[in-house]
VOGU-3710 file (C-alpha; in Angstrom, 3 decimals, decimal comma):
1> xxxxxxxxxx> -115,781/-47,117/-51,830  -113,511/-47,253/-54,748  -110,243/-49,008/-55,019  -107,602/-46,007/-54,628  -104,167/-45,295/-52,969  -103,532/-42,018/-51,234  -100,733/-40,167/-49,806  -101,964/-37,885/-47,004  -100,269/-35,100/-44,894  -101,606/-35,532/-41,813
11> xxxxxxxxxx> -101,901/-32,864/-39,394  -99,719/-34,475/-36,694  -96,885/-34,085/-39,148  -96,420/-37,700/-40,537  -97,321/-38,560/-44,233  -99,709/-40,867/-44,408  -100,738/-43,727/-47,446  -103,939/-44,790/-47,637  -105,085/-47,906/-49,507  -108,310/-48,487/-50,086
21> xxxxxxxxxx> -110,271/-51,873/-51,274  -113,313/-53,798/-51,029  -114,521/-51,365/-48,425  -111,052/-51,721/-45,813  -108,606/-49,016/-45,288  -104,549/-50,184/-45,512  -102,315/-47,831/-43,395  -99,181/-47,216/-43,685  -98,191/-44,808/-41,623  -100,133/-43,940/-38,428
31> xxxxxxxxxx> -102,805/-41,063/-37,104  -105,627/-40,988/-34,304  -109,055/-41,892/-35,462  -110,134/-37,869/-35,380  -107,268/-36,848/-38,122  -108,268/-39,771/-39,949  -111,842/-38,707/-40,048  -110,823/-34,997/-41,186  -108,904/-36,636/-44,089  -111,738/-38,735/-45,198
41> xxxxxxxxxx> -110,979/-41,892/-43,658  -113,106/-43,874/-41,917  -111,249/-45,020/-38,755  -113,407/-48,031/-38,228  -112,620/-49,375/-42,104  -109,016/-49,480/-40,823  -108,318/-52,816/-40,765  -104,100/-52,834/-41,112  -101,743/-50,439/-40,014  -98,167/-50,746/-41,348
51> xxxxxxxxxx> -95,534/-48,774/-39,397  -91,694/-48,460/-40,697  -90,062/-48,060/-37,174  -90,937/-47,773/-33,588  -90,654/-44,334/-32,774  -94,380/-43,163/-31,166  -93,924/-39,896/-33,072  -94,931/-41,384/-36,077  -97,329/-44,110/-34,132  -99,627/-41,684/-32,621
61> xxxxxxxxxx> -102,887/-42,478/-31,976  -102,098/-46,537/-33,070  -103,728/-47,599/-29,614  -106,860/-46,143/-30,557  -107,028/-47,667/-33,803  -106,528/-50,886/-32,703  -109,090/-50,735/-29,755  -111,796/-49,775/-33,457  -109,903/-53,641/-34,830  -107,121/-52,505/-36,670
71> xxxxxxxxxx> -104,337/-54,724/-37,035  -100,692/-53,601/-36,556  -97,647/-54,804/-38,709  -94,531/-53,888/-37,672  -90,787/-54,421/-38,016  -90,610/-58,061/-36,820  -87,087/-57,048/-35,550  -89,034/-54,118/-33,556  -92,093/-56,162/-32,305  -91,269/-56,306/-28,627
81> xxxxxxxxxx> -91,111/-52,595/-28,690  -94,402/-52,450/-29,738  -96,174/-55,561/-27,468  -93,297/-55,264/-24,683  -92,730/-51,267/-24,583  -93,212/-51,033/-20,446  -90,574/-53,614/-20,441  -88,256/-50,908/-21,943  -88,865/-48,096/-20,010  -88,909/-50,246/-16,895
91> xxxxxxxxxx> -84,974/-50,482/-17,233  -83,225/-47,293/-15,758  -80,155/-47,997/-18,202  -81,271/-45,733/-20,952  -80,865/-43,067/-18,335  -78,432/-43,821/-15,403  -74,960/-44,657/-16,615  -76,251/-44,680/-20,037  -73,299/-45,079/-22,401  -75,837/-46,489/-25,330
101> xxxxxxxxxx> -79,158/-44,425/-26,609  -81,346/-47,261/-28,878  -83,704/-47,962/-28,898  -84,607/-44,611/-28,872  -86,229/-42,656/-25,863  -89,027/-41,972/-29,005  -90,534/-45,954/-28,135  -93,846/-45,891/-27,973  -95,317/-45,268/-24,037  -97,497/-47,868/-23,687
111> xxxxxxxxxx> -97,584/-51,724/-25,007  -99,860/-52,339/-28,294  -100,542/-55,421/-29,616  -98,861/-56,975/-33,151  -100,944/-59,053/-35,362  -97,695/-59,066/-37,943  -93,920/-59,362/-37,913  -92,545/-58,118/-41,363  -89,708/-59,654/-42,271  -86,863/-58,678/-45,181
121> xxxxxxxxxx> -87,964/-59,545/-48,648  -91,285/-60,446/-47,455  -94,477/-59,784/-49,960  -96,887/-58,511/-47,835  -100,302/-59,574/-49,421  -103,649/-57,548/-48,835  -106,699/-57,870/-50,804  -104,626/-57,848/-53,902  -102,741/-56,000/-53,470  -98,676/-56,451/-52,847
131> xxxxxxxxxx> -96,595/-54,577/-50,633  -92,641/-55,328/-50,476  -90,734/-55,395/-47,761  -87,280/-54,292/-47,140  -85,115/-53,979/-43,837  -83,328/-50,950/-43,792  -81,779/-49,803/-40,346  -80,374/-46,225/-39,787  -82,270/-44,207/-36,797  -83,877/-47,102/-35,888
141> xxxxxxxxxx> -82,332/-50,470/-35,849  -84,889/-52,820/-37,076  -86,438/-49,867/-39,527  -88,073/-50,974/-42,669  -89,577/-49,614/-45,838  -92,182/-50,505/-48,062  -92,408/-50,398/-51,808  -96,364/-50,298/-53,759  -95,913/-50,760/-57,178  -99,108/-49,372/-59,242
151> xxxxxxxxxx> -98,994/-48,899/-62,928  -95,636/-47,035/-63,626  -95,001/-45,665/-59,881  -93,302/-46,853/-57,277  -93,608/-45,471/-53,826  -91,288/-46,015/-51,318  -92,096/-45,337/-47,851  -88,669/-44,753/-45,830  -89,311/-43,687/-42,132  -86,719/-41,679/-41,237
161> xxxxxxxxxx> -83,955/-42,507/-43,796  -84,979/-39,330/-45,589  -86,322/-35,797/-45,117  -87,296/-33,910/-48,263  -84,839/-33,478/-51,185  -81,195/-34,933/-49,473  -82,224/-33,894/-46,474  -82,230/-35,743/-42,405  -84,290/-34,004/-39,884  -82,677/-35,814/-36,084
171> xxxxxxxxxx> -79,306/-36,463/-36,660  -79,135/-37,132/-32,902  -80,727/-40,268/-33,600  -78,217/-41,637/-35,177  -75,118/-42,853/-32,425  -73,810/-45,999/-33,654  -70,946/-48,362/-32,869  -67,634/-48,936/-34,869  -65,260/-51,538/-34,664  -61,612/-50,525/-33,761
181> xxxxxxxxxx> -58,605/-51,927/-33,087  -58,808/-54,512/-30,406  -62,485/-53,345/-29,638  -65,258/-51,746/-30,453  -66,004/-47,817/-30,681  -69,502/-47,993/-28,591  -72,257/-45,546/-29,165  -71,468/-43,210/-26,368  -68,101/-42,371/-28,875  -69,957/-42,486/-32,079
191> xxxxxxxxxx> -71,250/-39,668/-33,694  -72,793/-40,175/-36,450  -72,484/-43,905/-37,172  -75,466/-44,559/-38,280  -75,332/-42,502/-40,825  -73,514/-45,125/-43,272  -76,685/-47,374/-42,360  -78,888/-44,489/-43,580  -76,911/-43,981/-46,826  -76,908/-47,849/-47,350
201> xxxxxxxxxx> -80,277/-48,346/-46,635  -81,236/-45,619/-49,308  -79,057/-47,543/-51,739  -81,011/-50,953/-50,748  -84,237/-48,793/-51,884  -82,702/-46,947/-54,510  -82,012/-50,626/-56,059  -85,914/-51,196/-56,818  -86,284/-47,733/-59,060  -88,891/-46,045/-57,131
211> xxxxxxxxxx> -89,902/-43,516/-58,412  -91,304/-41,351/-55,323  -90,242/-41,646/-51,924  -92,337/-40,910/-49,355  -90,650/-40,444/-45,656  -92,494/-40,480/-42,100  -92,020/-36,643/-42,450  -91,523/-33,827/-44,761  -91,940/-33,258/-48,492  -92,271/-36,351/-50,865
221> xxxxxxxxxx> -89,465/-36,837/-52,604  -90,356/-37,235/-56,510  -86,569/-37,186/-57,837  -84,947/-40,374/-55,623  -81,733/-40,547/-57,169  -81,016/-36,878/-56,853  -81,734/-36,729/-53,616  -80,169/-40,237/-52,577  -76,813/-39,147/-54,049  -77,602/-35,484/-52,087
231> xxxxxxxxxx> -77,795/-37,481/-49,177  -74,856/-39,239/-49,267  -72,568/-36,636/-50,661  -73,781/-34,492/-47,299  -73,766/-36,750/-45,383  -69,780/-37,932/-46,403  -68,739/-34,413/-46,497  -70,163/-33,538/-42,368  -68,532/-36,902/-41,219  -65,135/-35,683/-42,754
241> xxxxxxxxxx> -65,562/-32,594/-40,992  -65,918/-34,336/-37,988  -63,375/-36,710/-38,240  -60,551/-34,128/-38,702  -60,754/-32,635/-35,785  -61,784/-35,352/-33,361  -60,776/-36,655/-30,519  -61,407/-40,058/-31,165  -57,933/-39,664/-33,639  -56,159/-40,194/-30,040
251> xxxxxxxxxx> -58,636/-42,412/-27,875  -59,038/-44,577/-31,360  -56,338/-43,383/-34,410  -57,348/-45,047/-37,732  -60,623/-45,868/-36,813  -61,652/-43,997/-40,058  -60,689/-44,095/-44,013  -61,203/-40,525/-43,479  -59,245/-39,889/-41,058  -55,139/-41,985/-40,912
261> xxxxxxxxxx> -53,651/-42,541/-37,793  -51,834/-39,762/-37,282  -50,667/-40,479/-33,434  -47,577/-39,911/-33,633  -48,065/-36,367/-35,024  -50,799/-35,929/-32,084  -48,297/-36,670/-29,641  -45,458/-33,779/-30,350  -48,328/-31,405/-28,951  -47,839/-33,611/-25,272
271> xxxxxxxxxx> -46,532/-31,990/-22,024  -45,007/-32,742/-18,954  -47,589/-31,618/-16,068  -45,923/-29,191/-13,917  -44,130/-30,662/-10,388  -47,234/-29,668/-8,405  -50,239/-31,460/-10,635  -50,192/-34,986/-9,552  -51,948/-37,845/-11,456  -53,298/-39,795/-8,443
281> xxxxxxxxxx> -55,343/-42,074/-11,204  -58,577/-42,459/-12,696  -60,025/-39,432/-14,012  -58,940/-36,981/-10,458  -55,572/-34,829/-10,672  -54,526/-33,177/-7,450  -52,893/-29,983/-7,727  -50,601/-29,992/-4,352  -49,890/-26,368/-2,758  -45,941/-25,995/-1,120
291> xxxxxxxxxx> -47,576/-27,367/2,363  -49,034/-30,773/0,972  -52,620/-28,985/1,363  -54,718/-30,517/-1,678  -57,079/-29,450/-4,251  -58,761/-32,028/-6,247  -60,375/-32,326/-9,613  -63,251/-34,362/-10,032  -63,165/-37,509/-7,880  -64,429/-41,263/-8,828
301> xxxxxxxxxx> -63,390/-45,015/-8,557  -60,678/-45,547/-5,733  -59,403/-42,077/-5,381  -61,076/-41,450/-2,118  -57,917/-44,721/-1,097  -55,419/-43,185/-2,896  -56,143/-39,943/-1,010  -55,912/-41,992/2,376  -52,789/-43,559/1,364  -51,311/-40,348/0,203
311> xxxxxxxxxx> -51,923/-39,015/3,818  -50,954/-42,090/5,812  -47,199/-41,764/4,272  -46,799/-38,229/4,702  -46,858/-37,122/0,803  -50,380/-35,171/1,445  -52,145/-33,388/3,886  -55,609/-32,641/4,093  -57,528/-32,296/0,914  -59,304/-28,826/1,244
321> xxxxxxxxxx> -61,272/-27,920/-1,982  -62,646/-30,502/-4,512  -63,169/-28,712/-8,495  -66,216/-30,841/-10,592  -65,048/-30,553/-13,695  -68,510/-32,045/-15,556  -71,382/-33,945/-13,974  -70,556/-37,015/-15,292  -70,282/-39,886/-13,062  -67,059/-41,304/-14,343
331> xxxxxxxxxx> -65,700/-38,006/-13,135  -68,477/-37,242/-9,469  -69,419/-40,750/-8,312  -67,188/-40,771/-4,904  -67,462/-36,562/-4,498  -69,930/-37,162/-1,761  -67,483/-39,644/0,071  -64,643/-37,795/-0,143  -66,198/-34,991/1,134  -67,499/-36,594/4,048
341> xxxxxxxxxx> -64,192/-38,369/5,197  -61,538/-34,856/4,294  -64,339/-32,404/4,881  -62,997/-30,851/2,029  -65,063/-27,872/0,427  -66,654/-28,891/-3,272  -66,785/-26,526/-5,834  -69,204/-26,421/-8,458  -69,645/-24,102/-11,651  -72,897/-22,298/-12,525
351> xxxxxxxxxx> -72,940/-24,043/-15,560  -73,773/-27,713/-13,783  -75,136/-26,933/-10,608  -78,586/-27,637/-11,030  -77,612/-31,218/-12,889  -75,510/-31,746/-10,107  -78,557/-31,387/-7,220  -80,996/-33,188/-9,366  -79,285/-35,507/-11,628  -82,561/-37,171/-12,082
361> xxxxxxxxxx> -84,010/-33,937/-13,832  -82,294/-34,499/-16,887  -81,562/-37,544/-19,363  -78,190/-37,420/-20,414  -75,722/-39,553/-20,681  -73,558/-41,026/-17,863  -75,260/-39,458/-15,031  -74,451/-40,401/-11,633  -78,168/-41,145/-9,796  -77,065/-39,089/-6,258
371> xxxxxxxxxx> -77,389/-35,657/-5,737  -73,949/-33,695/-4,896  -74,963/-30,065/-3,526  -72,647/-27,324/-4,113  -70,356/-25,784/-1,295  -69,488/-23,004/-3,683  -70,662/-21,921/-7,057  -68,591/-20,211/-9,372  -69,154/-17,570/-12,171  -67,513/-17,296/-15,347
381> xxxxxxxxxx> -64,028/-15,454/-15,402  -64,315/-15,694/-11,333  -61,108/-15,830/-9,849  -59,696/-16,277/-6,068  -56,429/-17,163/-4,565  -55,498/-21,052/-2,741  -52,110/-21,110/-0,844  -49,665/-19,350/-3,479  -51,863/-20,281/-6,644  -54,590/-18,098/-8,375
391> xxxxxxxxxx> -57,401/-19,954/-9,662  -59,934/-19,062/-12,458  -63,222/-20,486/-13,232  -64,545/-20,412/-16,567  -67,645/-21,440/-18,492  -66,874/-24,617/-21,127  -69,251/-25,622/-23,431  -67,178/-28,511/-24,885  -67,567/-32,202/-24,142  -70,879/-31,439/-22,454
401> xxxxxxxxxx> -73,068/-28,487/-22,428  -73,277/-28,912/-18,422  -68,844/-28,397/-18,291  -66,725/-25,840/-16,917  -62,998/-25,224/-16,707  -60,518/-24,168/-13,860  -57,205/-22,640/-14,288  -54,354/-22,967/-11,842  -51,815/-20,463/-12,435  -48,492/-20,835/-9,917
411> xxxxxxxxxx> -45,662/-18,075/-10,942  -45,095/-18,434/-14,768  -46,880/-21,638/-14,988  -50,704/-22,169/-16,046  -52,914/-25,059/-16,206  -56,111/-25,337/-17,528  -58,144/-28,121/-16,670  -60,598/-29,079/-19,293  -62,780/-32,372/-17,716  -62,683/-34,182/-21,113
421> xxxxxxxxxx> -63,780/-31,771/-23,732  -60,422/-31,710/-25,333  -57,600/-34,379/-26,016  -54,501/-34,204/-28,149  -57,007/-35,015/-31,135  -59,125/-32,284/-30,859  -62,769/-31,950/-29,630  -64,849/-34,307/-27,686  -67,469/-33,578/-29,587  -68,274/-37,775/-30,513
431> xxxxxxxxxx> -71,328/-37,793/-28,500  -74,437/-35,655/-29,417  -76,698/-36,490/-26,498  -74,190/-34,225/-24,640  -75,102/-31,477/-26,537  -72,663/-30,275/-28,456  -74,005/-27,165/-30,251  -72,679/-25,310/-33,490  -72,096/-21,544/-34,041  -70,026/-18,446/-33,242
441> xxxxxxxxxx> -69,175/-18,378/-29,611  -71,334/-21,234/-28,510  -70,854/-24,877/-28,189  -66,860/-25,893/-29,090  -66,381/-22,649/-30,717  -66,584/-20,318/-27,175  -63,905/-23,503/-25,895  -61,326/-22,762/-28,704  -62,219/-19,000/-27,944  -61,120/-19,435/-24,498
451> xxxxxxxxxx> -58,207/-21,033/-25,440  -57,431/-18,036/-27,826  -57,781/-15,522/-25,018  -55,381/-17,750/-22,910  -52,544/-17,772/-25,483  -50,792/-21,414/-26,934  -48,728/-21,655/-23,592  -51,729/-22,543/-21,119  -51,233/-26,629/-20,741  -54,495/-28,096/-21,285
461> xxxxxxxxxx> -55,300/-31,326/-18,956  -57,684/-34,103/-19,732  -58,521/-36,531/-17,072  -58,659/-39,503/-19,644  -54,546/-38,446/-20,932  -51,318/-39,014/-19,385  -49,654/-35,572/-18,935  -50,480/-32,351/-20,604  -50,894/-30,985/-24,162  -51,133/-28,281/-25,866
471> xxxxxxxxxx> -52,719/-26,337/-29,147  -50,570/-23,773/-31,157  -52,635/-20,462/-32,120  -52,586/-22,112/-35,768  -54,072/-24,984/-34,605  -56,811/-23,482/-32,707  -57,917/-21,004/-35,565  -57,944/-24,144/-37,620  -60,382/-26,030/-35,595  -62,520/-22,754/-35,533
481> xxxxxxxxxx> -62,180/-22,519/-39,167  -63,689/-26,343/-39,157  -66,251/-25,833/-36,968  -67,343/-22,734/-38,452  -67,377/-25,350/-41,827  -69,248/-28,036/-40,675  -71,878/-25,660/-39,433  -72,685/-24,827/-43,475  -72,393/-28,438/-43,909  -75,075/-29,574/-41,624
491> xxxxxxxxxx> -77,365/-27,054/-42,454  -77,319/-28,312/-45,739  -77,905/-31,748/-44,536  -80,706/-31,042/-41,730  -84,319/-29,786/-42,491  -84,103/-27,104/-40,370  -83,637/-23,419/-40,354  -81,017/-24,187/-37,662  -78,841/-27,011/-37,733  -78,887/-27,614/-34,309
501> xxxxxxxxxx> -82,657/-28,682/-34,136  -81,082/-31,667/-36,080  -78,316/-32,104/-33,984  -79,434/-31,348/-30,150  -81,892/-33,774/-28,707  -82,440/-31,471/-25,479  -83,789/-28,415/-27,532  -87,577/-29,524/-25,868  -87,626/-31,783/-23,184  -89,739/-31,940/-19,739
511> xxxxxxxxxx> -87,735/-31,360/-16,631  -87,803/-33,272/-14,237  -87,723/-36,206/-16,536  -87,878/-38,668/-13,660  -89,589/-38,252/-10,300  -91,452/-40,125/-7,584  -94,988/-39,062/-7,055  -97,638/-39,889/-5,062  -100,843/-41,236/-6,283  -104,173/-39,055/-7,180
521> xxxxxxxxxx> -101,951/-35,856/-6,265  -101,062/-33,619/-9,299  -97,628/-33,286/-10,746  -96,271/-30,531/-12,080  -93,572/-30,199/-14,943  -91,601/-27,437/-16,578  -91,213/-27,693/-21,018  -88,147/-26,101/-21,274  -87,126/-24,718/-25,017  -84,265/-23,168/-26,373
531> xxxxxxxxxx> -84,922/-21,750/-29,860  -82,058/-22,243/-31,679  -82,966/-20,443/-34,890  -81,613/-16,834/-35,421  -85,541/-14,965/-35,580  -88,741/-15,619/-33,205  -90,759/-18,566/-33,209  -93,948/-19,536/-31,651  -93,936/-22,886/-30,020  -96,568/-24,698/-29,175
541> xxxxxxxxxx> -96,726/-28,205/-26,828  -99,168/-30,810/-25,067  -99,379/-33,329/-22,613  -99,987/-37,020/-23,752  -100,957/-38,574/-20,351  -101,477/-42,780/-20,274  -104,678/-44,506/-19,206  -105,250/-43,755/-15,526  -104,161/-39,269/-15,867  -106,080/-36,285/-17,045
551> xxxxxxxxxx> -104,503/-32,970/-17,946  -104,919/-30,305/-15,557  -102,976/-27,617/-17,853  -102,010/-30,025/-20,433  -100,465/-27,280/-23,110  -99,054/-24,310/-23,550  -97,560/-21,393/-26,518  -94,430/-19,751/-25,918  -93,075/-17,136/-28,328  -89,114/-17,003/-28,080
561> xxxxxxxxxx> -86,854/-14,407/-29,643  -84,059/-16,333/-31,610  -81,327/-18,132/-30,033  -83,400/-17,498/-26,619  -84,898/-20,372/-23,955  -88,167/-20,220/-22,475  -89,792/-22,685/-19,835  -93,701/-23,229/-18,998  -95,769/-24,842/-16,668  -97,433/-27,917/-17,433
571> xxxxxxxxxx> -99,489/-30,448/-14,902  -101,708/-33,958/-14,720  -103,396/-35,574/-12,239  -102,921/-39,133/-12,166  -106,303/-41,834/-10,372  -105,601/-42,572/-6,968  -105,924/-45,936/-8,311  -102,885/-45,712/-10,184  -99,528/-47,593/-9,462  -96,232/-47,870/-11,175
581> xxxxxxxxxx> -94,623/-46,076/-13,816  -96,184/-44,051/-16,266  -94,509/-42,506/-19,277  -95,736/-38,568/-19,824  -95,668/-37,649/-23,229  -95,063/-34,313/-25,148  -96,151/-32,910/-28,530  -94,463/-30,285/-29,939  -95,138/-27,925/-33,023  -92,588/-25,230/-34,633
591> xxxxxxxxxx> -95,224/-22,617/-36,182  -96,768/-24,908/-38,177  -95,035/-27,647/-38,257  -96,208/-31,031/-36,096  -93,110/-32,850/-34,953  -95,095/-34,940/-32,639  -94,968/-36,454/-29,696  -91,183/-35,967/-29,427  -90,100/-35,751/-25,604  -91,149/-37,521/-22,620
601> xxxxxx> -90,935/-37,505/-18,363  -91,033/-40,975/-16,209  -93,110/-41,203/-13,258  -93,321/-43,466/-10,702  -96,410/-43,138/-8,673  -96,812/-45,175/-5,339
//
């Protein structure tokens, strides 16, 4: 076998380099032993396997190899998600109460041995040969990349800092944390943060002239500088976007160059809240009818006391109806109680019922573990009357994509009650793992529609802010006008045909991501997919069951019509034998393109 170095596109859709010498096979870059063997690579010559980041998508198959002898190196700041990976899933915080989202959900399933830590700076030596090491975090915090130097190139290998010419593919991966005045802006409120790591990180590589860089997937790209400075001119000009019109300008003003503090303009759109909307506290507001009857929004922390010291004095009577704004648990984690001690009536909207039955169906963030079923369900534009006050429910895809509104109208006066997708700022858009979605009348953009339909007077209501506020017709055409903006903007940015591949993690996913299971019996799941591109697409995803399962229908092709969802059956039968929890995995192809193993479900089998 000659000396050589390759650059392979491997059918699971990560680009693979292949050094050769004295016989041995150098990875960087990871496939299963059968892809390797269709490319021309022996898998049992493998004898290191160099990985940029943790995510399994672009690890698959790295168990196998090293049961053949191959030797991992990885991140040494990443190790113990390689050798310790049950340790991570074994902690429920990544999905209950989650307020944080790295490591990723994309760790690898099961533990794998390192032989290597790679370090900044480091030289890694093989046969000869030299490979550099540098650290450079963005989607993954401990990410690396690799430079080979051979005659007058000089490949870079870059994870996921890169995706064809200037181009990101997941821009969901990339939450980060800011500090603020007095504090810190914590993932759960920031968009996008990483982003600056990406851009630096490219610079960090960009210093050592390479003259090809080669990410975990999508086209090489053989003009770096172009593209780095593509990057980070996209990059800049979708976090401005974003930063005009967020809310984070009132929960954290001048937390951006971008974007001044501009509070005291922000506050000249603040309200007084009619007599008859009381701030009890917390995140509830109890709209009082002219007997003292109650109806309550959302309900968490010590409300269900307030409520019983509201009634003890007099100033309330009994609580009748309960309105869930969103599902999420800062708003639903004492519904249950106060249901059970005012026998009050809870209302739910179609758009979060079936989050609300089984919260454990679904990762997202800040979800409340216990189930909270539905007195009533509403429909959008469904209205009814309580006491002397007309109410109308209405769908809201705005902070979440699982939100609702309710508007309270008594004589002249209207209040809208928005759960938190909007604050004096502008949109609560800051946290993409709710699913915030771009386009014409979807996502933020059907919100601000609403608020069009409803006329500048409506007085908009956000748990989280004193008071009310509200938007002039200007300034909701404006944020419309922004939106419709940034949606050119990230499709410039994203490799995708849609942006919102790039920017909704919840596009594929298995449902119910967690259940309880009993041993040797099989367990069913449903892939749900919503095809956000505008023409059909053929979809096609398997199972990746740990030691101890077989598939019993372990894949399946669905053919979607654009912008439509689609859900199939999927099942594994796990030993009798077995005990614990097992992570399910999911591969997923677009046509034909391999995204791998991308999307997961927990089971714990007893």
């Amino acid at each position: 076998m000659n000396d050589s170095f390759e650059v392979h596109a491997a059918r699971t859709g990560v680009n693979l380099g292949a050094m050769r010498r004295e016989g041995r096979i150098l990875l960087i870059g990871c496939a299963p032993p059968s892809e390797l063997a269709r490319l021309g690579l022996e898998p049992s010559a493998v004898e290191w396997v160099l990985l940029t980041h943790h995510h399994r998508n672009v690890a698959e198959g790295l168990g196998e190899l090293v049961a053949l002898g191959a030797k991992p190196a990885v991140p040494e700041a990443e190790r113990v998600l390689f050798e310790r990976a049950h340790e991570r899933w074994a902690n429920d915080a990544f999905r209950i109460h989650a307020y944080h989202y790295h490591p990723s959900t994309r760790t690898l399933r099961e533990d794998v041995p390192v032989a290597h830590g790679l370090t900044h700076g480091e030289r890694f030596l093989w046969r000869g040969a030299a490979i550099e090491c540098l650290a450079t975090p963005g989607p993954s915090s401990g990410g690396m990349s690799f430079l080979i130097r051979e005659a007058d190139t000089t490949r870079a290998f870059v994870g996921e800092l890169i995706c064809g010419g200037g181009k990101l593919r997941d821009f969901h991966l990339l939450q980060g944390r800011r500090p603020v005045k007095d504090g810190e802006l914590m993932e759960y409120h920031g968009f996008g943060e990483r982003a600056s790591d990406v851009v630096r990180s490219l610079e960090t590589v960009m210093a050592h002239n390479p003259t090809e860089l080669v990410p975990s997937a999508g086209s090489i790209v053989r003009r770096p500088a172009g593209a780095a400075a593509a990057l980070r001119s996209r990059v800049e000009s979708c976090m401005r976007s974003y930063h005009s019109i967020s809310a984070c300008r009132w929960h954290f003003p001048g937390a951006w160059p971008d974007a001044p503090d501009v509070i005291a303009d922000l506050r000249k759109r603040c309200r007084p809240l009619p007599k008859w909307v009381v701030e009890i506290g917390g995140t509830s507001r109890l709209v009082m009818a002219a007997d003292r009857s109650g109806l309550l929004i959302d309900c968490a922390g010590d409300v269900p006391e307030r409520i019983a010291a509201m009634r003890a004095d007099g100033r309330l009577g009994r609580v009748e109806e309960l309105w869930i704004t969103h599902y999420h648990d800062d708003h639903v984690q004492h519904v249950n109680v106060l249901r059970e001690r005012e026998g009050c009536s809870v209302l739910a909207h179609h758009t979060m019922d079936a989050i609300l039955r089984s919260p454990e169906s679904y990762c997202l963030p800040c979800l409340d573990p216990n189930p909270i079923v539905p007195d009533r369900v509403t429909e959008h534009a469904e209205s009814w009357m309580w006491h002397d006050m007309k109410l109308t429910a209405f769908d809201l895809q705005g902070q979440t994509l699982y939100d609702a509104a309710l508007l309270v109208e008594r004589g002249s006066e209207r209040v809208l009650f928005v759960g938190d997708s909007f604050t004096p700022g502008g949109l609560d858009d800051y946290c993409a793992q709710n699913r915030n979605l771009l386009g014409k009348r979807i996502g933020f953009d059907r919100s601000l529609a609403l608020l069009e339909d409803l006329g500048p007077d409506v007085l908009l209501v956000n748990e989280h802010v004193p008071g009310a506020f509200v938007f002039s017709s200007a300034e909701v055409r404006e944020m419309r006008r922004v939106l419709d903006e940034r949606r050119r903007l990230f499709a410039e940015l994203l490799d995708w045909d849609d942006p919102n591949f790039g920017l909704d993690p919840l596009w594929v996913r298995l449902e119910p991501y967690y259940r309880k299971a009993p041993a040797g019996k099989p367990v069913e799941w449903a892939v749900c997919i919503h095809n956000h591109s505008a023409t059909d697409r053929r979809f096609r995803v398997e199972l990746r069951v740990p030691k101890g399962w077989r598939a019993v229908r372990g894949a399946a092709s669905l053919k979607l019509s654009g912008g439509r969802q689609g859900r199939a059956a999927l099942s594994a039968i796990p030993d009798a034998e077995t005990r614990g929890r097992c992570v399910i995995g999911l591969s997923v192809s677009i046509e034909r393109r391999m995204l791998g193993d991308i999307a997961e479900a927990i089971v714990d089998l007893a």
